[in-house]
Structure formats: C-alpha cells, structure tokens
C-alpha positions in Angstrom: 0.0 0.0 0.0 3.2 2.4 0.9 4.3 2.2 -3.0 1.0 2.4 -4.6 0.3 5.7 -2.1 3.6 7.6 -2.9 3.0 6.5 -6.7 -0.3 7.9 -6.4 0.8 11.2 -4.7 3.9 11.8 -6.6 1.0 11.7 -9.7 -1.0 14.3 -7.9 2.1 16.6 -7.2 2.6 16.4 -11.1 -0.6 17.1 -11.9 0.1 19.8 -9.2 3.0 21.4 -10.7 0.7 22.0 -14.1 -0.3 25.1 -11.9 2.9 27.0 -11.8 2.5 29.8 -14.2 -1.5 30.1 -13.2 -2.8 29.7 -9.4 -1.4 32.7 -7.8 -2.1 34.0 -5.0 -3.4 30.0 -4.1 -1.5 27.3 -3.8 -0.3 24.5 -6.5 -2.4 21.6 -5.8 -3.0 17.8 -7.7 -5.5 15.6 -6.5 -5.9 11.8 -8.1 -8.7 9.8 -7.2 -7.9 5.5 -6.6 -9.6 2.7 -5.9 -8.8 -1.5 -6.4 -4.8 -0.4 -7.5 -6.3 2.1 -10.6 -6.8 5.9 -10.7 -10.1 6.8 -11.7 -10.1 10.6 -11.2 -7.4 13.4 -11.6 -7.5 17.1 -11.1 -5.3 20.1 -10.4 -5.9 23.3 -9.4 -5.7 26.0 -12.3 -6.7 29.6 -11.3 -8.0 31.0 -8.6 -11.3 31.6 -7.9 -12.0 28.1 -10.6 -12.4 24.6 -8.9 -10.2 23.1 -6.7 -7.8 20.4 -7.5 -10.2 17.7 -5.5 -13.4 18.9 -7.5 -12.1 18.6 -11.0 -11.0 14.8 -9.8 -13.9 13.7 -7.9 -16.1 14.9 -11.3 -14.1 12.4 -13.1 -14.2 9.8 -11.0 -18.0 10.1 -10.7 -19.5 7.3 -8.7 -16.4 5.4 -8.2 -15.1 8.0 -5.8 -17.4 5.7 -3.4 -15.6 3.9 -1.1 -12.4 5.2 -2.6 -8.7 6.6 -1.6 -8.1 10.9 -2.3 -4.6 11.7 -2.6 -4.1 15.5 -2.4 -0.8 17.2 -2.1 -2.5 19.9 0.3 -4.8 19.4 2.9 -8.8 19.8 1.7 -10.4 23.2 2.4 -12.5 23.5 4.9 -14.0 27.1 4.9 -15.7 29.3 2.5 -13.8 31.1 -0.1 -14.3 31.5 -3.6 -15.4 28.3 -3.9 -17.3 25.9 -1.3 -14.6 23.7 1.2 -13.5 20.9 -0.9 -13.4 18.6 2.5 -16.8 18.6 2.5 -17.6 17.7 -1.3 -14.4 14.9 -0.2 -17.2 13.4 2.3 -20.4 13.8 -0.1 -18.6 11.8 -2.6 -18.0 9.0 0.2 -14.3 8.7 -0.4 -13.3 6.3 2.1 -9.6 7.5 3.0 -7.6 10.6 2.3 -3.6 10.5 1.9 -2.2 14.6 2.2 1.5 15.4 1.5 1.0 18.4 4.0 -1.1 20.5 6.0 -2.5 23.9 5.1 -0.6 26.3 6.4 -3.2 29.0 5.9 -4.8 29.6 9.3 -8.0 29.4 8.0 -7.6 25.6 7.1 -4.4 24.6 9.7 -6.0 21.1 10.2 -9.5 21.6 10.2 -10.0 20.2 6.8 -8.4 17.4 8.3 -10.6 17.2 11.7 -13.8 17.7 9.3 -13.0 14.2 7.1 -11.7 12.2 10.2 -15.3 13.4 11.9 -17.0 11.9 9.2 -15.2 8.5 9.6 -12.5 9.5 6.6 -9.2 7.6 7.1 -6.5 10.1 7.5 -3.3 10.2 6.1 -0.5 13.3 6.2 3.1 13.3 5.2 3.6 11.2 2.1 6.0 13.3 -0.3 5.9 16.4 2.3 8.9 17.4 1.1 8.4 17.4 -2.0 4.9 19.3 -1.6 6.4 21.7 0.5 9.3 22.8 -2.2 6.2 23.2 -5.0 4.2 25.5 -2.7 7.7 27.5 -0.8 6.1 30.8 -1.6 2.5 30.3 -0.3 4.2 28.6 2.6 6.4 31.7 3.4 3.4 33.8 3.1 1.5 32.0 4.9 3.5 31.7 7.7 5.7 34.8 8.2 4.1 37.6 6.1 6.5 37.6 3.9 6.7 36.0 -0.2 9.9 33.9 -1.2 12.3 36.3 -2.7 14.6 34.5 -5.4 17.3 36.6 -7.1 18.3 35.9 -10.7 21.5 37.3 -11.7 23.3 36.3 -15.2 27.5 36.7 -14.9 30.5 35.5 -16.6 32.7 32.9 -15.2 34.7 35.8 -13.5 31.6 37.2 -12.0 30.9 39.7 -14.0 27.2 41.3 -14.9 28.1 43.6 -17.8 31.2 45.6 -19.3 32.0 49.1 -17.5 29.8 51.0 -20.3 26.9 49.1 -18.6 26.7 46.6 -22.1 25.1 43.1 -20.8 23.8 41.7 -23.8 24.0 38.9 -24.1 25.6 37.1 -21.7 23.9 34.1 -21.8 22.3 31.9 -24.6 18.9 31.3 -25.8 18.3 28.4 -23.6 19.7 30.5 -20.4 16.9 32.9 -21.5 14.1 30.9 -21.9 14.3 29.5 -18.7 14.6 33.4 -17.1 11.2 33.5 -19.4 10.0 30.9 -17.4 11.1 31.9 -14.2 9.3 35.1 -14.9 5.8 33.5 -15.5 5.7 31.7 -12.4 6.1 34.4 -10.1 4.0 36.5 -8.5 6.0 39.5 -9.1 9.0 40.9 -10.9 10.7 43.4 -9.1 13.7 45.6 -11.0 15.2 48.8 -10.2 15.4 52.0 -11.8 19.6 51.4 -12.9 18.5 48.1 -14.7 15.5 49.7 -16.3 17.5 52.9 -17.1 20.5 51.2 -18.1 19.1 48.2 -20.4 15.8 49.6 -21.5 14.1 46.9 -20.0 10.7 45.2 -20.6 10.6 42.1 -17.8 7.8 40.8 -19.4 6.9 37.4 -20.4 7.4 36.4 -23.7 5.1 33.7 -25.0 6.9 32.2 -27.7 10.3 32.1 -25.7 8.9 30.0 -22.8 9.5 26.7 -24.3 6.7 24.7 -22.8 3.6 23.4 -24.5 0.6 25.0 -25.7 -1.6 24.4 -22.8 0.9 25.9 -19.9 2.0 28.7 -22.4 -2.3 30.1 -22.8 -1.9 30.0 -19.1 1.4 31.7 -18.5 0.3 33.9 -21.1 -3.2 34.7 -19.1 -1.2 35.4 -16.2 1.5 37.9 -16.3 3.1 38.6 -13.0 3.0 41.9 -11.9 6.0 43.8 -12.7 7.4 46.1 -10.0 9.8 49.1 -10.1 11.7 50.4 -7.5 12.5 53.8 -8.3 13.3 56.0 -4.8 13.4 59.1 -6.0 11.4 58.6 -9.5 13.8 58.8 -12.0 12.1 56.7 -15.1 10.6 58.5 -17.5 6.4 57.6 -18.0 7.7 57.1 -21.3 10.1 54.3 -20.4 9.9 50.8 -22.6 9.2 49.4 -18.8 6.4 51.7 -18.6 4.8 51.4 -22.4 4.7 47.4 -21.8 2.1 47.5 -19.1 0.9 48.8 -15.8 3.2 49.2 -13.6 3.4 49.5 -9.3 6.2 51.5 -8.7 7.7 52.0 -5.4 9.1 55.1 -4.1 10.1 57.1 -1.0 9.0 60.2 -2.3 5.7 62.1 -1.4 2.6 61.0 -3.7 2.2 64.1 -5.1 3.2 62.3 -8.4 -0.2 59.8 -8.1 -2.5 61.4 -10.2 0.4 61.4 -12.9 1.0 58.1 -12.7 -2.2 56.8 -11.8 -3.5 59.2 -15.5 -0.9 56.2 -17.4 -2.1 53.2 -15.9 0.3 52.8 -13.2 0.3 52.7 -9.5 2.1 54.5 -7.6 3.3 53.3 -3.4 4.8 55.8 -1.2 7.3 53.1 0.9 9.3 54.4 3.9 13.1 54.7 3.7 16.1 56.5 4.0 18.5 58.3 1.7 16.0 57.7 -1.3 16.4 54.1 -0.8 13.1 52.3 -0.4 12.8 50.0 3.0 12.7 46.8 0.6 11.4 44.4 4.1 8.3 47.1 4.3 7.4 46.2 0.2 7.5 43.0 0.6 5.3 42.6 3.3 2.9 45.3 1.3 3.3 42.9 -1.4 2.3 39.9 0.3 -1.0 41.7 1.8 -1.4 41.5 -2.4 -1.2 37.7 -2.2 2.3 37.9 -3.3 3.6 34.3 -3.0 6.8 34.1 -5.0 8.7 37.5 -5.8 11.5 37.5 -8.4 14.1 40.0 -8.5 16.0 41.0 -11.8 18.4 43.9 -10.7 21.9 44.8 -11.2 23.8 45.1 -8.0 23.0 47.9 -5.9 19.5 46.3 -5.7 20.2 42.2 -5.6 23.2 43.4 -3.4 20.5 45.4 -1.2 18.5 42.6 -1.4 21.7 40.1 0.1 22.6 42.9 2.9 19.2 42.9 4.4 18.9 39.1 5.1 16.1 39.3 2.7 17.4 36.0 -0.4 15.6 32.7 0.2 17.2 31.9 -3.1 19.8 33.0 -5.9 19.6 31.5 -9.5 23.0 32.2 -11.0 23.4 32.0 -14.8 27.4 31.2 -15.9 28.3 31.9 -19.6 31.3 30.2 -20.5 33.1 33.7 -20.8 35.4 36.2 -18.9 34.2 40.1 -19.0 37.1 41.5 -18.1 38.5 43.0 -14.3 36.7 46.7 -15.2 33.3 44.9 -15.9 30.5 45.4 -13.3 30.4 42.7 -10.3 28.0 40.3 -9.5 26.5 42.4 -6.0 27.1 45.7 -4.2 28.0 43.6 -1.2 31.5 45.6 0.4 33.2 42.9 3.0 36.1 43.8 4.7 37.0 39.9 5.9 36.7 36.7 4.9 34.7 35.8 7.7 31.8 38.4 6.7 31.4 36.3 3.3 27.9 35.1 3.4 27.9 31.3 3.5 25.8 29.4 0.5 24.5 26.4 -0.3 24.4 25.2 -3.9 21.0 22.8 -3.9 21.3 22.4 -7.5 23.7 23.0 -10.5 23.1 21.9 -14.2 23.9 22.7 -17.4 21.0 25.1 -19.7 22.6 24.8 -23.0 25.5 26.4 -23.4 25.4 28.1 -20.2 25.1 26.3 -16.1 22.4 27.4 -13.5 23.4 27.4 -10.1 20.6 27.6 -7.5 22.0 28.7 -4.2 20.4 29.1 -1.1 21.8 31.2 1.7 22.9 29.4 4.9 21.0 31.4 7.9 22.4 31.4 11.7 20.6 29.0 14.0 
C-alpha cells in the first residue's frame, strides 16, 4: 500500500505542478482519485477563484469515488472562499480514505479540513511526499506563515563574476536556452521586481514572452493569461512615463517620495506606493510585506547590483539563481552584487542545492545558509 500511495501522490504533485504559471495567490495543488490499485479521477488546481484540485478529480471519478482513496498534495479546504470547502464535497462523494502530503498552512484551514473528514469516519493520512509538496508550494508557505513571499534573485554573470562591461553593455551574456528558462522563471512568479539602474541602463521590458517559454501550448495560454506583476523600484522617481518598462504594461512603482506624483501616474495606468526609507532608498522588508497583503507568494528580482546586493545585505534572499556563460568580462566589468566585505569571515555562506547545465550556459541555485 506504501508504493502504490507515494506513486499515487507523486502523480498528484505532477498534476500539481501543471499550476505554476497560473494559481497565484493560491497554492499548487493535484488531487488523483484510486480505488482496487487504478486511478479513476485526476484534477489540479488552475486559477483561482476556478475549482479546486479535489473537485475537478472527484467529477471524473463520478460514482467510483465511493468507497475510494483521495490523494491531495495539500490538505482539503474546509471554509468558504471563492469556492465551497473541498473537505466537505471529499465526504459527499464518500471517499473512504484521504492521503495529504502536508497540511495547510493557511490559518483558515491549519488542520480543520483534516478534523472535518476524520469526523466523518474518513481515514487520514499526512506526510507522504511532504517534502516534496512543501518545495512546489515555498512561496505560499512563506506567506503564509511569516508575512513575507519567497524572494529569489536571478542574476546572469561571466565565469569571473561579472554582470556587464564598464559601459553598462550586458547583452547577451547568456544563450537562448539560459533565456528561456529566465522567461519561465518570470511566468511563475508572482512578481517581478527591477530597479530604476537596470531599467534605465538596459531599456528593460521584464515581461513574459510567450513564444520564448519553451513549454507546450496548454501551460504557455496559461502563462500567457497570467502575467506577474511587474514592480519598479524607483526611490526618488527617476524613469521616465515614457520608459519601454512603462509602455509594456501597468506598472506599481515604489518610491520614497511624497505621492504628489499619483495622479500622474495613476493618469498612465500605473500605481504609484509611497514606501518608507532613508536616503532615497526604499525600505525593501516594508514592500515586501505590502506585497504579500497583495497575495504575493513568489517574488523574483532582476536587478543589477546595488538592488540584488540590497536585497543580500538585508537578510532578505531565500534563493539565488545564478546564470554562468562560458566567458570572462574583463576586471573593469561590473560585479555580480554591491556587497563591500572587509574579511573573509563576513562572506555570506551558501548552499548550492542544485547546479546543471542550460545549453550552453550552467544554473546554479544557491540558497543562503541562515544562523541558527
């Protein structure tokens, strides 16, 4: 019963991770219906505010959910949201047991979708592929839990750690493959945040390109229905409202300065959030909470380095994706971060969790190695 669970649930968590470009601010979630060693129901979560992962499996399954196993990579619903709690259509279909990879972290669920199917005489089952769950759903977890979205930094350097030559040219130094992944990174957040050097210096976009994503034609309509919401930080205002950042789309721009720039921006379709700070440099811990009161889950930050390097200082990376090209820039290109150290022993301690080759190019995921 152990193998045919995890083969069931690692099944849902695929059927799960079909929701990455499309279910913000809710959770990823895959749901596969079994019963006499077959699957007879599947279902996954796609936008918010649509049917939950257990509803679009249990439709399938029909009557043969009767008597049968739910596997769900997050615990069932149990309160009213958008849509009615999915714990109690679990126990009007008369599913005999239900196998979770992890409980809700949302405080509106936190085990009560759980208590609701065990008082209906459900078998109960958490844990199977928690990790695994947990790593799909980081972001909503964070949230969730500390108020706060995941922050991952992408940064694209040379093999001597450079980001661009001293004339602030930077393209390109990766490949077509490198980019298309960036293009995909960028549809499954929540947020793109940049800062007014990078947008100043490269004439920058951040938007999601379609055609560049690489994935099929299904996941592309729905990265494509879903743009994340691109965010400037710009302390003292210094793009122009005629900007290529600003003629691709609305905009919320951050800023230290008074609002009595609103109306202006607000007249081109953009928003405009008076942050506190100091120096003209926007407290980046006070966005991100404001963005996670959005329903910010996953934030992705595309910078050069006096942001990503502001970013590193305040404690505030849960992850760095680092682009190589096989190239050296040069000792007077640009470095990697704005990060002055003094000693050795102030060099911030990393762990690489993953490191693989994107065609021509490698990706490095790092994480940063907190103090107990």
């Amino acid at each position: 019963m152990m193998g045919f669970d995890h083969a069931c649930m690692a099944r849902a968590l695929e059927l799960a991770r079909k929701g990455l470009y499309s279910t913000h601010p809710n959770p990823r979630v895959g749901c596969v219906i079994a019963r006499d060693g077959c699957i007879v129901g599947e279902g996954w979560h796609v936008r918010a505010g649509e049917p939950h992962a257990e509803v679009h499996a249990l439709r399938q399954a029909g009557e043969q959910a009767r008597g049968a196993t739910a596997y769900v990579t997050l615990e069932p619903c149990s309160h009213h949201g958008r849509t009615p709690p999915c714990a109690d259509a679990l126990v009007a279909a008369g599913v005999a047991r239900v196998v979770v990879a992890m409980q809700d972290p949302n405080p509106q669920v936190a085990g009560n979708g759980l208590a609701r199917l065990q008082q209906a005489g459900i078998e109960v089952h958490s844990g199977v592929l928690e990790a695994e769950a947990r790593a799909l759903n980081a972001g909503f977890i964070k949230r969730m839990e500390q108020g706060l979205p995941l922050v991952r930094v992408k940064l694209a350097m040379s093999l001597d750690g450079r980001t661009a030559m001293a004339s602030g040219e930077s393209q390109w130094i990766t490949g077509p493959a490198a980019r298309a992944a960036v293009q995909r990174l960028r549809a499954s957040a929540s947020v793109v945040l940049s800062g007014a050097d990078t947008v100043l210096a490269d004439n920058a976009r951040l938007t999601v390109r379609p055609a560049e994503l690489g994935l099929d034609a299904e996941l592309t309509a729905l990265a494509a229905s879903r743009p994340p919401l691109r965010v400037l930080v710009d302390g003292r205002l210094r793009v122009p409202l005629d900007a290529p950042f600003f003629q691709a789309g609305a905009t919320l721009v951050a800023t230290c300065l008074a609002t009595a720039a609103y109306e202006r921006y607000q007249g081109a379709g953009h928003e405009l959030l008076a942050v506190p700070g100091s120096g003209g440099h926007v407290d980046l811990h006070k966005l991100l909470g404001e963005l996670a009161g959005r329903g910010a889950n996953e934030v992705l930050v595309e910078a050069g380095p006096r942001l990503a390097g502001a970013f590193a200082r305040a404690g505030l990376v849960d992850e760095y994706q680092l682009f190589v090209a096989p190239k050296f820039l040069g000792s007077s290109a640009r470095p990697l971060l704005d990060l002055p150290l003094a000693r050795m022993a102030e060099a911030p301690a990393l762990k690489i969790v993953e490191m693989r080759a994107v065609g021509d190019d490698w990706l490095i995921i790092a994480v940063p190695q907190r103090e107990a």
